[in-house]
N, C-alpha and C positions, 0 to 999 in steps of 0.2 A: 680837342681841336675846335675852338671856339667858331672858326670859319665854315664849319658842317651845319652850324644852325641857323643858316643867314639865308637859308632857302631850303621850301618844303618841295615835299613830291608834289602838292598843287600848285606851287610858284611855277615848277617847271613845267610842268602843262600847261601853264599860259602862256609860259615863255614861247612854246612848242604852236600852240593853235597860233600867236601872232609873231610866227615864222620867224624867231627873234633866237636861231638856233647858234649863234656865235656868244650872246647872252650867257646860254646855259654852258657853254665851253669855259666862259669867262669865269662865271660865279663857282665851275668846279675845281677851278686851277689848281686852290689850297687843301683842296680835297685829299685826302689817303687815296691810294689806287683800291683798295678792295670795297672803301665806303663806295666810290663813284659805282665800280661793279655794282655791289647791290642797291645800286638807286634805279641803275639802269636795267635792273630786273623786275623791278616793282612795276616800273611801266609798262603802259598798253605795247604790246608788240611791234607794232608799226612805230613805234616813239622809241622804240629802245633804238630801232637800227639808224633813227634821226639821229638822236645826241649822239652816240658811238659814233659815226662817221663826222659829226661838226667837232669830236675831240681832236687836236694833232697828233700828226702820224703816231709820233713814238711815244705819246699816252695814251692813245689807244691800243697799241700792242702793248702797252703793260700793262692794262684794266685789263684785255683779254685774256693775259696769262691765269688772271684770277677764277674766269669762268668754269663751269664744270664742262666736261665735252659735251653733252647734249647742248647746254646753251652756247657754243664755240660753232655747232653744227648749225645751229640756226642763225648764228651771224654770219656765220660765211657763204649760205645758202643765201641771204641777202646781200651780199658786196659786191659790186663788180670783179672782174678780171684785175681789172686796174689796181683796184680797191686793195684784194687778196692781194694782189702781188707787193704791193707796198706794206702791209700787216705781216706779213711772214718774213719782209725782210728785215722788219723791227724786232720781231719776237727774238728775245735767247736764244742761242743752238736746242736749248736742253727744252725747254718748253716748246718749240716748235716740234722737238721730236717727240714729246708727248702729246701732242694734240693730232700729228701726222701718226701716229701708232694704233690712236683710239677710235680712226675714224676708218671707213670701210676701203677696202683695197683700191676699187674703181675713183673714190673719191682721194686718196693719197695719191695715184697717179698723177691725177689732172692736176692737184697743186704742186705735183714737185716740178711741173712742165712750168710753171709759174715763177719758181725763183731763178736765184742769178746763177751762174755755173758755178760759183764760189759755192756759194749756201748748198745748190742743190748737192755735189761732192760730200759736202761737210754733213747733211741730213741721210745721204746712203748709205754715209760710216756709220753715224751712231745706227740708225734702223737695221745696218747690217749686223748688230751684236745680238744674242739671243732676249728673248722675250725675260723681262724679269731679273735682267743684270743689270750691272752698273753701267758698261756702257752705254746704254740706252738712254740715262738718264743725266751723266756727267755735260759739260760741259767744255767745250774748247775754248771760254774764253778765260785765260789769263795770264799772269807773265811770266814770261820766261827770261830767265839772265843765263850768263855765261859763267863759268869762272873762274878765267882771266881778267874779268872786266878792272875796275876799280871802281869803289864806290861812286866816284864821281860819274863815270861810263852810265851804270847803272842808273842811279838817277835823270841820267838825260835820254833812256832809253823810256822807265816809266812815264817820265810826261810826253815821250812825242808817239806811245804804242798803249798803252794803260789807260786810256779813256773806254774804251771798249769792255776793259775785264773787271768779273763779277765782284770780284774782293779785292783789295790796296793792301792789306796788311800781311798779306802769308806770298813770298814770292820763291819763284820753284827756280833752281840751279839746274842747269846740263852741260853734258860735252857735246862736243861736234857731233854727236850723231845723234843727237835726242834723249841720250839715258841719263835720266834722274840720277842727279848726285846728292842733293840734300835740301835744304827747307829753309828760307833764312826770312825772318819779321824785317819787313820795312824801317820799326825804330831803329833797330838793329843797325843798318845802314846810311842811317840820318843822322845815326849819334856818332857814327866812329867819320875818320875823317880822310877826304877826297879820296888820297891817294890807296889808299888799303885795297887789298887786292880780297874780292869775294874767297878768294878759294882758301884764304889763311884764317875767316869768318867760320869756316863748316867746323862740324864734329861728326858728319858721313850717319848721323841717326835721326832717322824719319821712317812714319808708318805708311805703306803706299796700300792703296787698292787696284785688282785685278780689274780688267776693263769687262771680265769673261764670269766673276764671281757674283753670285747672286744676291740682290740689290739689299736683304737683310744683314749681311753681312757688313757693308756700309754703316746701315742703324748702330749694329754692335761696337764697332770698331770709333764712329765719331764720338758714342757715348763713355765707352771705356778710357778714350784719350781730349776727351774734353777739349775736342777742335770745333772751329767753325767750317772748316774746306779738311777737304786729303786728295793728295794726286790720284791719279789714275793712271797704272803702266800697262801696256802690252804683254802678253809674254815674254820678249824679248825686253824689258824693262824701259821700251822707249817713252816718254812723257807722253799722253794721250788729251789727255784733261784731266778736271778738277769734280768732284763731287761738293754742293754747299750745304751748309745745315738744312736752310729751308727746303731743300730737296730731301732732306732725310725726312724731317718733317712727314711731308706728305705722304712719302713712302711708309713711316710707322703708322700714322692714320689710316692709309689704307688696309695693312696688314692686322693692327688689331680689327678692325669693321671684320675685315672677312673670318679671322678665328672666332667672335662674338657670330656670326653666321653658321659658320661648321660646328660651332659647341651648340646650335641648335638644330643641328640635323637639315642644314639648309646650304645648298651650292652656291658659294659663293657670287655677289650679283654684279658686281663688274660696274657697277653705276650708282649712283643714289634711289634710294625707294622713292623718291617722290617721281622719278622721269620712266620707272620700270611700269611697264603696263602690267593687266591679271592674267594676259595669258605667258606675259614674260615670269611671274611671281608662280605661277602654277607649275610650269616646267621645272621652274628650279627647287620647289617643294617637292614637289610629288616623289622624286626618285628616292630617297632617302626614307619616305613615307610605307611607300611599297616596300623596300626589305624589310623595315621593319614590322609592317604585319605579319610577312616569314618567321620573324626572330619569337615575334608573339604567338606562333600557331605550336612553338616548342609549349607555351606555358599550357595551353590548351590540352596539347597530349597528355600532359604531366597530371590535370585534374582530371582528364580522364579515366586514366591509370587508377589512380587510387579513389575514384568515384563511390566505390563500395565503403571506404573508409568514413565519405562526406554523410553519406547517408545514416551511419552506422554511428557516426559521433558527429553530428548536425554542427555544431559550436566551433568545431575545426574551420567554418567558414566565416565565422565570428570574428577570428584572431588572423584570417588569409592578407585584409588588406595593412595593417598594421605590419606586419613582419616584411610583407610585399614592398611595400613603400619605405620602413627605414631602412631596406638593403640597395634599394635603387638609390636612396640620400645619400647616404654612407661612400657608396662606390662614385658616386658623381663629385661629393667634395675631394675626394681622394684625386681623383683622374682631374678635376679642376687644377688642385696644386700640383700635382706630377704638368700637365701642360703647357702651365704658364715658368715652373722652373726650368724647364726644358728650352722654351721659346727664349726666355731670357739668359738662358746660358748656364742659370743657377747646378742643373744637372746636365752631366757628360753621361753620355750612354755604358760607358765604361762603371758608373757608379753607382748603376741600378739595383746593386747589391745591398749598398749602405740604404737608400731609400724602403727597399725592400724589409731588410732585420727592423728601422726606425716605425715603418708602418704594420709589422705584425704586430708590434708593443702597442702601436694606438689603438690598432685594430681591438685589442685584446681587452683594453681599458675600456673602450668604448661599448665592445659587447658586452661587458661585464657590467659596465655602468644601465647600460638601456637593456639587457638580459635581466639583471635584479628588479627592477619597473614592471617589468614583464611581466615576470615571476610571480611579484604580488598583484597583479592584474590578470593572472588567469586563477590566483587561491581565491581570489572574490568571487572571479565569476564561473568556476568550475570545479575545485578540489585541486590536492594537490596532483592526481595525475597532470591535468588539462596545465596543471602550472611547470609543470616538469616539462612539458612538452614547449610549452610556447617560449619558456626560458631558457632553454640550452636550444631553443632554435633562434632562438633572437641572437645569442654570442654566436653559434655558428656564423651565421647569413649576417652580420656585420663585419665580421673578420676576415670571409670570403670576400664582402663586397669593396673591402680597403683595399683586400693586396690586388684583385682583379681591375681596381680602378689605379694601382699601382701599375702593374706590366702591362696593362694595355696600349695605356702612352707608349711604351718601352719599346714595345714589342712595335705598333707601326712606324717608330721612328727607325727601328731598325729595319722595316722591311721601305726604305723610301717614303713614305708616307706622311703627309701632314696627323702629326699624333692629335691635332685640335679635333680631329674627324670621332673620337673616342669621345664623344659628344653626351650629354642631360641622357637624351632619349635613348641611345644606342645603349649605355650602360646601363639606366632602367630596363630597360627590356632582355637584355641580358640576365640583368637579377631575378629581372618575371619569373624564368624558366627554373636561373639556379636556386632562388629563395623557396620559391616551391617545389625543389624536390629535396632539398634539404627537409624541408618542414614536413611533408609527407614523410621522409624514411625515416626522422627520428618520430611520429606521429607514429608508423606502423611498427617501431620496435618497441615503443613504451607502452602502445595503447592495445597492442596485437598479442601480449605475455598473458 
């Protein structure tokens, strides 16, 4: 976009000091909405809330939509009454109910006092669906036909009602009482001719989403059927709204962010790291930190326990972190793949069987393959007792550490659970305890005779 280089962030600064702020409205007209967003971040604070309020109304409620909520909280924290109420009335249903979701209760009250009776109804609904569903996130705006109509109907229905809704090409059918009959492409309707009645167009097959079903489910469903939109029904199957790609979008952004967070042993942070302050980042570490020193005081007992053994065969401590660490590897790539086929749908919980018999065989290969390694890595450095020991402990504690990073997923997906939580850390530490007491009891049968 040739027209984004025709002015810098110091052009705009000057434009801004000699109060030339229609200027900078003017020069961003050809702008993309997300570029302008991030131009209007680069600047001084007081300059951002300039240019935003000299953009018009309804590009600047579309540069808005693009901001993160911390930066949405500081613009509106600067707007008039005035200002807000004309910005919320531009916003999409669906964006304004996620910027009204993320911001604090006292602060959502006072803006929904702000819009018109229309909006404010239409913003209760969606906020009134549970946290984390689709309805939250759908949108009401799109078109609805009848089908009785006739083509021709139709089309004079889309241009005098269709300026408003998000997508042209996918238009939703119902009866007189709102329930979804079926799904028909605007070509569809352009090609065929006047008189054709919509309802001799259907074939009654379309994939809807629950208004009540939780908002991954969305991701699954746009991806497997290769839509841009899908309705949205009520329980009772009445049309609600429309979910769009870009909204799926954000929503898989956001959900991988947080399992990349839980796979490190860290509570999910609801924000971007750069706007989380240290004592926001410390709460959300710490708890995750503390069980897991409980998990680690297992491994402590454990050398405790056979401390007579450490003493008695010094070299045993030689071979502790080596066995230690490929059993915590081992289990973590394991529990990596079991997570993400799981999140992706790849495994049903019903099939944890097949995964199960597939990973004792890798299990098997693999200890065998880094058990032999072992093996001649302890005839070097100790005879063959010390090699006997630390290679049928290396096959053990790999084969443990696969199927363990196997049902683990399994297991808290079936107890409710996000399985991402079967995290790096969690599963190392786990191994801490089990690798060394595998290693100690085949240590005190071989080395004890």
């Amino acid at each position: 976009m040739p027209e984004q280089t025709l002015i810098s962030d110091l052009e705009v600064e000057e434009l801004i000091a000699n109060n030339q702020l229609k200027a900078v409205s003017e020069r961003l007209t050809n702008w993309a909405k997300p570029e302008v967003a991030d131009l209007i971040l680069r600047l001084d604070k007081p300059h951002q809330i300039l240019v935003f309020r000299a953009l018009p109304r309804q590009r600047a409620a579309d540069v808005f939509a693009h901001f993160e909520p911390e930066h949405q909280d500081r613009i509106l924290e600067a707007l008039t009454d005035g200002d807000t109420r004309h910005l919320l009335a531009n916003l999409n249903p669906d964006d304004r109910t996620a910027m009204l979701e993320e911001l604090p209760a006292t602060v959502t009250r006072r803006l929904m006092q702000l819009l018109s009776p229309e909006d404010m109804a239409e913003s209760s609904q969606l906020l009134g669906y549970p946290e984390e569903s689709i309805g939250r996130m759908m949108t009401p705006d799109y078109i609805r036909l009848r089908a009785e109509w006739t083509c021709e109907q139709a089309l004079a229905h889309i241009r005098k009602y269709g300026r408003d809704s998000e997508i042209f090409n996918i238009l939703y059918v119902t009866d007189g009482n709102g329930l979804l009959i079926d799904i028909v492409r605007l070509r569809r309707i352009i090609m065929e001719a006047p008189d054709v009645v919509i309802r001799d167009m259907l074939n009654y097959q379309f994939v809807s989403l629950s208004a009540f079903d939780d908002r991954e489910v969305a991701v699954e469903k746009i991806k497997r059927y290769d839509v841009n939109a899908l309705p949205v029904v009520d329980s009772e199957g009445v049309l609600v709204g429309i979910v769009t790609v870009d909204d799926i979008f954000d929503v898989a952004e956001e959900e991988a962010t947080e399992d990349f967070q839980k796979g490190a042993a860290v509570a999910p942070l609801d924000m971007n790291y750069t706007a989380a302050s240290s004592g926001f980042l410390f709460r959300k570490r710490i708890g995750w930190l503390v069980i897991l020193i409980f998990v680690n005081l297992l491994s402590a007992a454990i050398i405790s326990k056979y401390q007579e053994y450490l003493v008695e065969y010094i070299v045993l401590a030689f071979f502790m972190p080596l066995l230690i660490a490929s059993g915590g590897n081992t289990g973590a790539q394991s529990a990596t793949l079991m997570v993400r086929a799981i999140s992706t749908g790849d495994l049903k919980l019903d099939g944890w069987y097949h995964a199960f018999g597939k990973e004792i065989l890798v299990g098997v290969m693999l200890g065998g393959a880094m058990g032999v390694l072992t093996w001649l890595l302890g005839i070097y450095r100790s005879g063959f007792d010390m090699a006997l020991v630390v290679g049928s402990s290396m096959v053990a504690i790999v084969v443990v550490a696969n199927l363990i990073g196997v049902l683990l997923p399994f297991t808290l997906t079936k107890l409710k659970l996000d399985p991402a939580v079967a995290s790096s850390p969690l599963i190392t530490s786990v191994m801490d305890a089990v690798g060394l007491l595998i290693y100690f009891s085949i240590a005190a049968t071989v080395l004890g005779q």
